[in-house]
Each structure stands twice: as structure tokens, then as C-alpha cells.
C-alpha positions as CSV (number, residue, x, y, z in Angstrom):
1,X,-89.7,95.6,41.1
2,X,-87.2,93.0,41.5
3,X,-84.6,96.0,42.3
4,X,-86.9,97.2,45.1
5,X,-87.4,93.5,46.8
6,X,-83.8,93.7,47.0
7,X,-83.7,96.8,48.7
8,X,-86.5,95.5,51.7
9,X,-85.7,94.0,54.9
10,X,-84.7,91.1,55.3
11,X,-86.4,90.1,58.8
12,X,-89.5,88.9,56.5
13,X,-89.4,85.7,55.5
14,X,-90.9,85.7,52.5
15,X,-89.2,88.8,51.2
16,X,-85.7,87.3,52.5
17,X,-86.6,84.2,51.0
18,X,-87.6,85.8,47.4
19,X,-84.3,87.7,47.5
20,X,-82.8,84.4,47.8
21,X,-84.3,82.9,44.7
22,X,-83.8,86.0,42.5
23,X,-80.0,85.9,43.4
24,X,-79.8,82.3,42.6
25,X,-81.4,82.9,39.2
26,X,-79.2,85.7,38.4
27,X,-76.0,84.0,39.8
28,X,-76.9,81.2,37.3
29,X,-77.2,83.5,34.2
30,X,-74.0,85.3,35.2
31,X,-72.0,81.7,35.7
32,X,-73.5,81.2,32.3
33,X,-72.5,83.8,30.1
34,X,-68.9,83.9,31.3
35,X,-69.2,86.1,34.7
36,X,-68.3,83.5,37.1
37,X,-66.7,85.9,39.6
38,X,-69.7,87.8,39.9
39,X,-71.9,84.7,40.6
40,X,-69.6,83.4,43.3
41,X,-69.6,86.7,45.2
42,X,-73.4,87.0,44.6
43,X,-74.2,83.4,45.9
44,X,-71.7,83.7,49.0
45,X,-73.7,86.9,49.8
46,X,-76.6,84.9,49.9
47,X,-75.5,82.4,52.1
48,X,-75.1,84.9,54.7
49,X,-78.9,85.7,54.4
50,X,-80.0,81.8,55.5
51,X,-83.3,80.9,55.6
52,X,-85.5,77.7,54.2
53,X,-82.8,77.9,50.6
54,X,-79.9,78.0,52.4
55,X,-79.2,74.2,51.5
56,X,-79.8,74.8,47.9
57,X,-77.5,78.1,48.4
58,X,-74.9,76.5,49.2
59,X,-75.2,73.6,46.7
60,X,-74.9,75.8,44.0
61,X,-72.1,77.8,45.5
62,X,-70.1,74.2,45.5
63,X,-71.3,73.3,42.1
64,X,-70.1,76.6,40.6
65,X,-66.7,75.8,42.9
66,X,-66.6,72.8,41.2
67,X,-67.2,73.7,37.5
68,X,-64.6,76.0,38.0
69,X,-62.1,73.9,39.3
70,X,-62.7,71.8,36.1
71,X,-62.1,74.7,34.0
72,X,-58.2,74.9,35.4
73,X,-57.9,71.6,35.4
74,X,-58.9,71.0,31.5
75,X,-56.7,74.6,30.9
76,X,-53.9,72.4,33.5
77,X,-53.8,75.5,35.6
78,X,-53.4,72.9,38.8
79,X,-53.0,75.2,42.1
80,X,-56.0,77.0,41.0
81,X,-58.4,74.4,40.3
82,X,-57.0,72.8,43.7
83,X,-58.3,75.8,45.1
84,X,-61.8,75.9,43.6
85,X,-62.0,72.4,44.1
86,X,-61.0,72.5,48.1
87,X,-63.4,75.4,48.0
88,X,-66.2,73.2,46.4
89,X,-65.5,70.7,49.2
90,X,-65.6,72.8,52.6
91,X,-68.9,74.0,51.4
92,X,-70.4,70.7,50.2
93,X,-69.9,69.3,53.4
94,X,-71.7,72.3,55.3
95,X,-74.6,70.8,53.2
96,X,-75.2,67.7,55.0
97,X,-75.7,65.8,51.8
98,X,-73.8,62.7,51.8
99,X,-73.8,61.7,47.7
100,X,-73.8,65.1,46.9
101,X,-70.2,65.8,48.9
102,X,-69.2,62.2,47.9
103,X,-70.0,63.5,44.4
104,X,-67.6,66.4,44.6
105,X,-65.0,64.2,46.6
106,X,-64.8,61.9,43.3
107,X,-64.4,64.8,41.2
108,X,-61.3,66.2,43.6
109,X,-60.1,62.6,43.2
110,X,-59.9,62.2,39.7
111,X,-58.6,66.0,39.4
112,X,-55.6,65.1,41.5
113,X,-55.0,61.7,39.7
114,X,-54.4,64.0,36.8
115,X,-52.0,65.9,38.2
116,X,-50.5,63.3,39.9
117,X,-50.3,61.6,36.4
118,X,-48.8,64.9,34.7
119,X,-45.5,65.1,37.7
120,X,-45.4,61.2,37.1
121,X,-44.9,61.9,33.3
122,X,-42.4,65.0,34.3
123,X,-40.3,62.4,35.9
124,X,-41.0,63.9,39.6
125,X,-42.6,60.5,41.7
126,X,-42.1,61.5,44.7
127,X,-44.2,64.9,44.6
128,X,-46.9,62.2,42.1
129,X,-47.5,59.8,44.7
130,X,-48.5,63.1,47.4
131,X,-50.7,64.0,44.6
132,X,-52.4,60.3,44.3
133,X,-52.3,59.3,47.7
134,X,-54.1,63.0,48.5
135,X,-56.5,61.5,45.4
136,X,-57.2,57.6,47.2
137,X,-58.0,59.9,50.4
138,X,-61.2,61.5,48.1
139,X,-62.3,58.0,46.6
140,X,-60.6,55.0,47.6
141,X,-62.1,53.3,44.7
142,X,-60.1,55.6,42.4
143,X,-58.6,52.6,40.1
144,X,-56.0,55.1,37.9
145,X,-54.4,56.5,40.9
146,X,-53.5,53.0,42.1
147,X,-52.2,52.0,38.9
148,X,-50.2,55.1,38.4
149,X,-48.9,54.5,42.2
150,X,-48.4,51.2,41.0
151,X,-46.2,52.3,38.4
152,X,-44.6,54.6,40.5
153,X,-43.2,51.9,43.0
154,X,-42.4,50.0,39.8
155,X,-40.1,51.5,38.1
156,X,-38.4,52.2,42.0
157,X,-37.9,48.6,42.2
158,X,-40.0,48.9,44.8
159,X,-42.1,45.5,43.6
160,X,-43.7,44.6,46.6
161,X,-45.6,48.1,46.8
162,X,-46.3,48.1,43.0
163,X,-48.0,44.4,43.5
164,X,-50.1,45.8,47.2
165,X,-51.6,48.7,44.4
166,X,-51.9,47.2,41.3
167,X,-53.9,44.5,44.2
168,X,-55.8,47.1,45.4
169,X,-56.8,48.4,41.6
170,X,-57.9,45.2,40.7
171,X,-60.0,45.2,43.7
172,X,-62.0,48.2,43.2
């Protein structure tokens, strides 16, 4: 039955919309047990079908986006999890849902406090602060990034720029 609804036009709502829910459900089990690929590429084919779920669609498209991009980051696969996470972002904001992006945003933010933190530890500053500055941009209130940049501009004898973050940590 389920394989036939899928196979129906979609000018009906109801039909449209059922395909909708089915596709969700099934792009849930699949995230679950592992086939994350699949469940993107099912849940982006949904969005295309719009309708009175497209919100919810689309928040579970940036959710899955995001739980991936958490996945690289705990594995430290960086660049990729930047790109799930930028992904996660784009599509969260489509949604209209202000805590719900602002959400996501403070996920990004901590993600690239952590790589920010790991060139910091490599010795490389320069290309840290990018990260952590890129980080403030997501959640100005992001505490470690400032102390990091304040660390940063601390050990540059740059004191007067360590004080203004290490200022603006305490603040938040």
C-alpha cells in the first residue's frame, strides 16, 4: 500500500501530503540505523514536494545536517563537518524559525571554537583567530572563543586586544 501512495500524483493534497509523512518516517529509521546518506537524499526530495510539512521537512533536513556535522567534528574530520554544518544553516534559515536557526547557529559556533582551539594548539594563530572570529559571528556570547582569542593576542604581546576579549568573555 504504502509503495503504491508513493507511486500517485501528487496534485492531491492529501496523497502529497501522506507521501510526505511516510518519507519523513522512513528518512528517520534510515538516519537511525546508520544510512544517513540515504535519508538526506530522501528528505531533500521531499522538500521539492511542499505542501502544509514543508516546515517540518526542512527542519529535519537541518537537524540530520547538523547531527552530521557533529559526527566529523567528534571524529575531527573539520572541512566536512563545516560543510554539513553550513548545510544545516542555509536550510534552517529557509524555516523561518528564529530559536530553532539560533539553535543550529550555537552549534556552528562551538564547532568552530573547536577547531579554532585545535590550530591554536598546532601553533597556527593566525588561521585560529579566522576560525573563532567566524565562531563569535554564530553566537556572540560564545565565552571560549573569546578566551582562546584572548590567548591568542596574549602570547603576541598584543595585551591590549587580549584585555578587549578576555573583557568581552567576562561579559557574556
Amino acid at each position: 500500500m504504502i509503495t503504491e501512495a508513493w507511486t500517485l500524483d501528487n496534485s492531491q493534497e492529501v496523497i502529497r501530503d501522506n507521501r510526505v509523512q511516510i518519507g519523513r518516517s522512513l528518512a528517520a529509521q534510515w538516519f537511525d540505523r546508520g544510512k544517513a546518506q540515504a535519508a538526506l537524499n530522501l528528505l531533500d526530495g521531499l522538500r521539492a514536494l511542499g505542501g502544509k510539512y514543508q516546515n517540518d521537512v526542512l527542519k529535519q533536513l537541518a537537524t540530520a545536517y547538523n547531527n552530521i556535522a557533529i559526527m566529523w567534528m567528534d571524529r575531527k574530520h573539520y572541512p566536512e563537518a563545516d560543510q554539513a554544518f553550513q548545510s544545516a544553516g542555509n536550510i534552517a534559515y529557509q524555516v523561518g524559525d528564529e530559536d530553532f536557526y539560533r539553535g543550529l547557529r550555537k552549534n556552528s559556533s562551538q564547532f568552530l571554537t573547536q577547531w579554532g582551539q585545535e590550530f591554536y594548539q598546532q601553533g597556527k594563530g593566525e588561521t585560529a583567530k579566522v576560525k573563532l572570529f567566524e565562531a563569535l559571528r554564530h553566537d556572540e556570547s560564545n565565552t571560549v572563543a573569546c578566551r582562546i582569542l584572548s590567548k591568542i593576542y596574549f602570547d603576541a604581546g598584543d595585551y591590549r586586544q587580549a584585555e578587549y576579549y578576555l573583557h568581552w568573555a567576562l561579559q557574556h
